[in-house]
N, C-alpha and C positions, 0 to 999 in steps of 0.2 A: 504494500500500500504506500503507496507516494504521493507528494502533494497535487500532480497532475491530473491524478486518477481521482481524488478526491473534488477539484476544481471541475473537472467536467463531469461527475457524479451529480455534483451540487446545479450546473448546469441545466443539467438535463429534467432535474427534480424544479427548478424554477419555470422551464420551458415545457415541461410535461411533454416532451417529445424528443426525439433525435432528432430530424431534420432541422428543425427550430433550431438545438443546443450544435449543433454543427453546424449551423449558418454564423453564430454569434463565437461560437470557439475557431472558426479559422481551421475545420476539420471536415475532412469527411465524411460521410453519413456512419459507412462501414467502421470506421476507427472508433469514433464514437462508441459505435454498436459493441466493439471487441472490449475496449477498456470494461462497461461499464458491466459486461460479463463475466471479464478478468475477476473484478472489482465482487462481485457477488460468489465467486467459487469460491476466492478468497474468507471471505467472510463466512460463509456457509450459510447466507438465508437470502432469499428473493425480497431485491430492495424496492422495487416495484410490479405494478399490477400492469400487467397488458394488453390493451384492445387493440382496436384498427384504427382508431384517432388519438387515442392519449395513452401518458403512462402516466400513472400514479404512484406514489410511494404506497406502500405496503406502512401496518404500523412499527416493522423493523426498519424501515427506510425511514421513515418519519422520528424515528430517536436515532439512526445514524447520522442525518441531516443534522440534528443540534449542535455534534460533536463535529461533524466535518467544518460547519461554521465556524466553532470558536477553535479549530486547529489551523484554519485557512486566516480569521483575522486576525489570531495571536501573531502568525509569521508573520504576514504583512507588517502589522504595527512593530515586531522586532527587526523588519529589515529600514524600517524606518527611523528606529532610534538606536541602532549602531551605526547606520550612514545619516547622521542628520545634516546635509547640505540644505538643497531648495525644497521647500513642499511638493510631493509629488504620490502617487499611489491612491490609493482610497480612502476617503475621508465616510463615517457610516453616520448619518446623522438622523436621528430620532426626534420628533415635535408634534406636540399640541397641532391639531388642529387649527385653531384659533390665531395661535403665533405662523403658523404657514403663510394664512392668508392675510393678516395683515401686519406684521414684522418680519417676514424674512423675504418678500422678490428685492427692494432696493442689496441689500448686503448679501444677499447670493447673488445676485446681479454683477457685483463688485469681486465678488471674493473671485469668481469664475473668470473672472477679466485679468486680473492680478497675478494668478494661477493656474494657468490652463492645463498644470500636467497632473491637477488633481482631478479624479473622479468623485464628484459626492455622489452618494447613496442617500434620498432621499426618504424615508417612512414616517407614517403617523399610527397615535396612537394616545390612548390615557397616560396620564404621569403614571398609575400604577403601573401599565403593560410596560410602559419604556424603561421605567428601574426593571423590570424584571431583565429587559432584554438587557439595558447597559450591565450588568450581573454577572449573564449568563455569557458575554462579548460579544452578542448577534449585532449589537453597535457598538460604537465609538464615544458616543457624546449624545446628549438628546435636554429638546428644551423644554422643563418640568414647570409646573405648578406646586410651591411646596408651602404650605400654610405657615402662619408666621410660630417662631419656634420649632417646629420641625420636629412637634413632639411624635409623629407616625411615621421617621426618620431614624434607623441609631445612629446616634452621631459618630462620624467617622465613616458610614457606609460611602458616600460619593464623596467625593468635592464640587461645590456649588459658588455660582459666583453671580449673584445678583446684575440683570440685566431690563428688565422693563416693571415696571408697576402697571399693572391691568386694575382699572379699577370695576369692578363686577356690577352690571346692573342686573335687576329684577324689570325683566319686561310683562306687561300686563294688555290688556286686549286696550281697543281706541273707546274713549267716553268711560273708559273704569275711573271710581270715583279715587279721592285721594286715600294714602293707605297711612296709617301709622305702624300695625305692627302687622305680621303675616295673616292674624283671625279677619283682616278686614278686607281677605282675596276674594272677590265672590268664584271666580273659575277653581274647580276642583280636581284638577288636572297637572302636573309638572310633564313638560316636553324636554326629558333630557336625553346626553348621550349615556350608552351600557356601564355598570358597575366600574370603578377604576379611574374613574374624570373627578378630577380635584374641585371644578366647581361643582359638579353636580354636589360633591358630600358637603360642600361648605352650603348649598342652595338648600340641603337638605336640615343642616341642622340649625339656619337658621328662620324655615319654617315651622319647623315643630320642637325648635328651643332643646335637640338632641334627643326627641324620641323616635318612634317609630312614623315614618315617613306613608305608610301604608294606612295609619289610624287617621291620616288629616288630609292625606292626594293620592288618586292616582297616578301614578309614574306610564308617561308613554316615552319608549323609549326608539329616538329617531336616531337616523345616519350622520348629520349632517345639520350646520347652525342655519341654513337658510329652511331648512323645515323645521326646526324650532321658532322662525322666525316668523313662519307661516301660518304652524300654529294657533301661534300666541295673536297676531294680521287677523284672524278668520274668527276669536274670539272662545275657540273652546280650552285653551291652554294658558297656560303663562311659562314665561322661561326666564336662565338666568346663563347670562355671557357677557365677557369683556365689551366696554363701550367701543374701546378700536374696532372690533368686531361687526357691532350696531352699527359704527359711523359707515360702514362699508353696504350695507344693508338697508339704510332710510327707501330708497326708491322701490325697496317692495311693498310696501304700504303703511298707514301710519301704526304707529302703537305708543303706548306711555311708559314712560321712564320710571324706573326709582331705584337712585344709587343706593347700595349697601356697604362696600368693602372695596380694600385696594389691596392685590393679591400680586407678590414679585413671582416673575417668571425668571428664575434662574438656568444657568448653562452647568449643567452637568455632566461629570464623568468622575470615573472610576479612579482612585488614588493613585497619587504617579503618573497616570498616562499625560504624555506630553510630547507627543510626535511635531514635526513643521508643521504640518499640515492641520492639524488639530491647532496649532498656538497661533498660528495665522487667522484662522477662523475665527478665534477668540478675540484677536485682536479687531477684527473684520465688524464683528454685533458689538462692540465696547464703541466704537465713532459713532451706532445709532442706538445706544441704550441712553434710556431716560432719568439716568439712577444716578444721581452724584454720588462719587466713592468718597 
């Protein structure tokens, strides 16, 4: 088992197919086809399932894949910090939803311009999925929602470096009357995203004062903040997201405001990791972070 046979394993398991994973590896079908045979006699179990359009991993291929990841980025990252001249390689980065869209096109925009011989790897996901992934090394780096104190944090787990203050509103349907405290929502309904989104639990315990979320709303839970937005637009919902968020969103139609909290979105990564390419980045979101150090 070598690191090749593992790269186009992992390939092939991204592209659910050969033809695909040998267009994009610079292979041919047939080579492909032999490694990834090679690759399973070795091992002695069938890493995928096969039809006449897809392959899929099997559940032995699908726990080999973890291990191929963090054996393929660990290299990467060590050929990166015993040669540390110019940023260069892949850079894996992890975000919020929310921060995608409206904190990171100007500074990937830039960072891309500055550095072109880096690869970013783009993904999203909840603050809790991305520690898991920053963790387990499926990334690099990833921009978190982390409550203030950081008490559902052990300290020492990441290192965290304070980057934008999102201040969270409470969106409420158009004509809701004014609120003082969460008993005066008339909509019984929260439109958030799945278990693991940092505002959802902060939207959560500041409706029902840290009880059970189920005694006071129902939870619909959506894809995506322009259908929380729509929601809440159409009047059977209410939701809670960053106002940079909202400010991108007004021309879907009107709704009412009402701020609650101001929540830092930090840059996180794993202790010690400090490649070019990760420090350049860093430096990259610090020219548009809104946070005096």
């Amino acid at each position: 088992m070598d690191h090749a046979s593992l790269a186009i394993f992992r390939t092939v398991a991204k592209e659910q197919g050969i033809t695909r994973a040998a267009e994009r590896l610079g292979r041919v079908p047939s080579n492909v086809t032999t490694r990834i045979q090679q690759l399973e006699t070795e091992i002695g179990v069938a890493l995928f399932q096969r039809d006449k359009k897809r392959m899929l991993l099997t559940q032995e291929g699908e726990t080999f894949l973890e291990y191929a990841d963090r054996i393929l980025n660990l290299a990467d990252e060590a050929r990166q910090v015993v040669n540390p001249s110019t940023p260069c390689g892949t850079l894996r980065v992890g975000s919020m939803e929310s921060t995608v869209a409206s904190r990171l096109p100007v500074p990937l925009a830039a960072y891309n311009k500055a550095w072109p011989d880096v690869t970013i790897e783009l993904s999203t996901a909840p603050t809790r999925q991305l520690i898991d992934a920053l963790l387990a090394r499926r990334i690099d780096c990833a921009l978190i929602a982390v409550p203030s104190g950081e008490w559902w944090l052990e300290p020492g787990t990441l290192d965290t470096h304070a980057l934008f203050g999102e201040q969270l509103v409470l969106l409420l349907p158009p004509g809701h009357p004014d609120i003082r405290h969460a008993s005066d929502i008339k909509p019984k309904a929260l439109a958030a995203f799945a278990p693991g989104c940092t505002y959802r639990m902060l939207a959560e315990e500041w409706l029902t004062g840290f009880g059970s979320i189920k005694e006071h709303f129902a939870v619909q839970e959506v894809g995506s903040y322009h259908a929380m937005f729509a929601c809440t637009a159409a009047g059977s919902c209410i939701s809670i997201m960053p106002r940079s968020v909202v400010d991108l969103m007004r021309h879907l139609g009107p709704v009412r405001e009402h701020p609650l909290m101001t929540v830092d979105t930090v840059l996180a990564s794993r202790p010690g990791f400090e490649t070019p390419a990760f420090s350049e980045f860093r430096k990259t979101l610090e020219t548009v972070s809104d946070i005096k150090k």
